[in-house]
N, C-alpha and C positions, 0 to 999 in steps of 0.2 A: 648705280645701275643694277636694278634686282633680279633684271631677269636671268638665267640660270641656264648655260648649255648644257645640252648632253652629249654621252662618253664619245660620240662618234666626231661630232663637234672641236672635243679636244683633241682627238688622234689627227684630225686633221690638222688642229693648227702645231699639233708638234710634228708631224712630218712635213710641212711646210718650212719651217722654222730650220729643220734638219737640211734640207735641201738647198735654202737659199745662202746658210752658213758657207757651203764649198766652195771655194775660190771658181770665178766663172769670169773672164771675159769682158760680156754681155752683163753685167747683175742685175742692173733694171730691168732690161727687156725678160730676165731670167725669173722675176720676182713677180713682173706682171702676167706672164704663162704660168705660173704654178699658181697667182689668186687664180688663174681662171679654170685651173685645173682640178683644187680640191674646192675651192666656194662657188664657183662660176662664176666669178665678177668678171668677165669681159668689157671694153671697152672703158681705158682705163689711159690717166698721164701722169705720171711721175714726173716732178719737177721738185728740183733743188731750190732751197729759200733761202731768207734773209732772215735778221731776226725781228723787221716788221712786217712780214708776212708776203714780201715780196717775191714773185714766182721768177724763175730763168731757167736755161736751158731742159726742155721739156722733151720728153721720150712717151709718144702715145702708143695705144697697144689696142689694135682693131676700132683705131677711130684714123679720118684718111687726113691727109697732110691741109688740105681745103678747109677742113672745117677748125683744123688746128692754126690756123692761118688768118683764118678768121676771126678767131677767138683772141688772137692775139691783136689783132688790127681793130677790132671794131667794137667785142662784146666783152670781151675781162674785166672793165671799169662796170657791167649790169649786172656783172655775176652775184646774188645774194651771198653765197657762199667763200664769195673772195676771201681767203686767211687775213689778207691785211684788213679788211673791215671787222675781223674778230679775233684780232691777235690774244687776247688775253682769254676767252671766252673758249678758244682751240687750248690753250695751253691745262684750261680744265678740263674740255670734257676732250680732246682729242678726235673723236670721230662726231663730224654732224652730219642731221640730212635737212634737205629741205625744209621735213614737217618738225622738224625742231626750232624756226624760225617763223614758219607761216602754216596758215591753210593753204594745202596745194590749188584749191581754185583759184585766191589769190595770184599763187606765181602766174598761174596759166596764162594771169590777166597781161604779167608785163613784156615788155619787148625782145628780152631775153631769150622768156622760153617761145614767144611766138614765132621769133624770127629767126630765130639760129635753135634754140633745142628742136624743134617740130621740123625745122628743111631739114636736119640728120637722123629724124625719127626718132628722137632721145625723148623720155620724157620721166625721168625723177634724176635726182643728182645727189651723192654726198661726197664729204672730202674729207680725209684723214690728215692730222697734223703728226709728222713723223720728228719727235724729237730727242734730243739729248741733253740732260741735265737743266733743262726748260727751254733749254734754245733751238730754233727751229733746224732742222738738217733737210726737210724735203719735205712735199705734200703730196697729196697721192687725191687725186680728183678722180671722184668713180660716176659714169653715167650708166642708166636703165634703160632700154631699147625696146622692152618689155611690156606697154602700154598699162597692163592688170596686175602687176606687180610693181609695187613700190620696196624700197629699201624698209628695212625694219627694225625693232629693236636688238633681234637676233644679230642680224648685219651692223651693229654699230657695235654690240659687244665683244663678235670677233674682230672687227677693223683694231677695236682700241688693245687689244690684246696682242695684235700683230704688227700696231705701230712703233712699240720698243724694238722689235727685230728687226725691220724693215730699218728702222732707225740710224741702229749700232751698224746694221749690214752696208749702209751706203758710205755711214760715218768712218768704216773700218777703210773702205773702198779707197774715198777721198783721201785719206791719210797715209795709204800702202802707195797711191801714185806719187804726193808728195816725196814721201820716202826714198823715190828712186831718180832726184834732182840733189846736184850736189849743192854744197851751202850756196855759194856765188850764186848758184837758180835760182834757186829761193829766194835771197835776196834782188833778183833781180824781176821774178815772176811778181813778188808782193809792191814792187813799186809799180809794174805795169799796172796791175789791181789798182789801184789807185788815181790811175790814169797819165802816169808822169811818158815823159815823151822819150824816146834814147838817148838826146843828149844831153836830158834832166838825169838820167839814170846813171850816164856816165860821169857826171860830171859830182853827182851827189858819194857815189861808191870810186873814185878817183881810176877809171878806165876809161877808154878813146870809145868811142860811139860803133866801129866796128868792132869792137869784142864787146859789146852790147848786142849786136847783130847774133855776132858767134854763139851767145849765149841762149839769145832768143833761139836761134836755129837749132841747137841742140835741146831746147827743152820741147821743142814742137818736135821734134823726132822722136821724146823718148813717151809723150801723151799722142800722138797719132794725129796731131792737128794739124792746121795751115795758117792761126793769124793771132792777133791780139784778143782779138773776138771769143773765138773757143779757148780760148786760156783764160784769160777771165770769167767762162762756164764753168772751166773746169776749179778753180779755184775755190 
């Protein structure tokens, strides 16, 4: 990538970087108000991945629950830009846009952007592959609302420069929640992940099905959840 930021460019992505470091809460929603603060990327989803490119639990930021809803129900399998159709291709280049794949009139043609980018007034898209040690930890799907303004080479140079941050930053996140499940959670969270039942769990880890229960109940207390569902997001 040859193009070349300047100084102001960089101050912004180290005070980004500085900011989003701080323990917070919130860290996604805290990572997508500061892209939009120092770059202006608004309208943005943070989603946690797989390591074939598989998207879950997603956090949008100035895009509405409807059209996230949608994307999930009906248009994610149209998306050009899906990481699972370019797992190894993200793991090069980290940040794409559209015009990295096609001519934009092309896209305009398919049902994608006719039917769902244009009813939200969206009209260019890139996505960042946020990794660690090549393995995926999150993607960062960014839409342009902008009609006259497409993403650019600028914008892919800061994304992929901000995607080891972003990366470590969510990596650290995941791991500090972890951290605060005692072993028996742990082993009993990573058997949920998998899909085993409570009295597969119990019966595998030699405990009665209600201190399966108990366990469950405590680890949904100490992550702010309420089921199987959000724990295996959170995972």
């Amino acid at each position: 990538m040859d193009f070349t930021l300047n100084p102001i460019d960089y101050e912004k992505i180290i005070q980004f970087t500085a900011d989003i470091i701080c323990p917070t809460e919130n860290i996604r929603t805290c990572i997508q108000q500061k892209l939009e603060a120092y770059f202006g990327y608004a309208q943005t989803i943070l989603w946690y991945a797989d390591d074939q490119g598989n998207l879950f639990n997603p956090t949008q930021y100035k895009l509405s629950d409807e059209a996230l809803m949608e994307y999930l129900t009906e248009y994610h399998f149209d998306d050009l830009l899906h990481p699972s159709k370019h797992v190894e291709l993200f793991r090069q280049n980290k940040a794409l846009r559209l015009a990295d794949l096609t001519l934009h009139e092309n896209y305009e043609d398919t049902p994608f952007y006719r039917y769902f980018l244009k009813k939200y007034d969206l009209h260019d898209e890139m996505v960042v592959a946020l990794l660690h040690n090549g393995s995926f930890v999150g993607v960062l799907g960014m839409a342009q609302k902008n009609h006259a303004s497409k993403y650019s080479i600028r914008d892919k140079k800061i994304l992929h420069l901000l995607s080891d941050v972003i990366a470590s930053t969510l990596l650290h996140k995941k791991q500090a929640e972890t951290r605060i499940l005692s072993t028996r959670e742990i082993e009993v969270a990573q058997l949920v992940k998998k899909g085993w039942t409570n009295q597969a769990i119990g019966q595998h880890l030699y405990i009665s099905v209600n201190t399966v229960k108990k366990h469950l109940q405590s680890i949904y207390r100490k992550f702010n959840i309420q089921n199987k569902i959000q724990l295996v997001q959170k995972l």
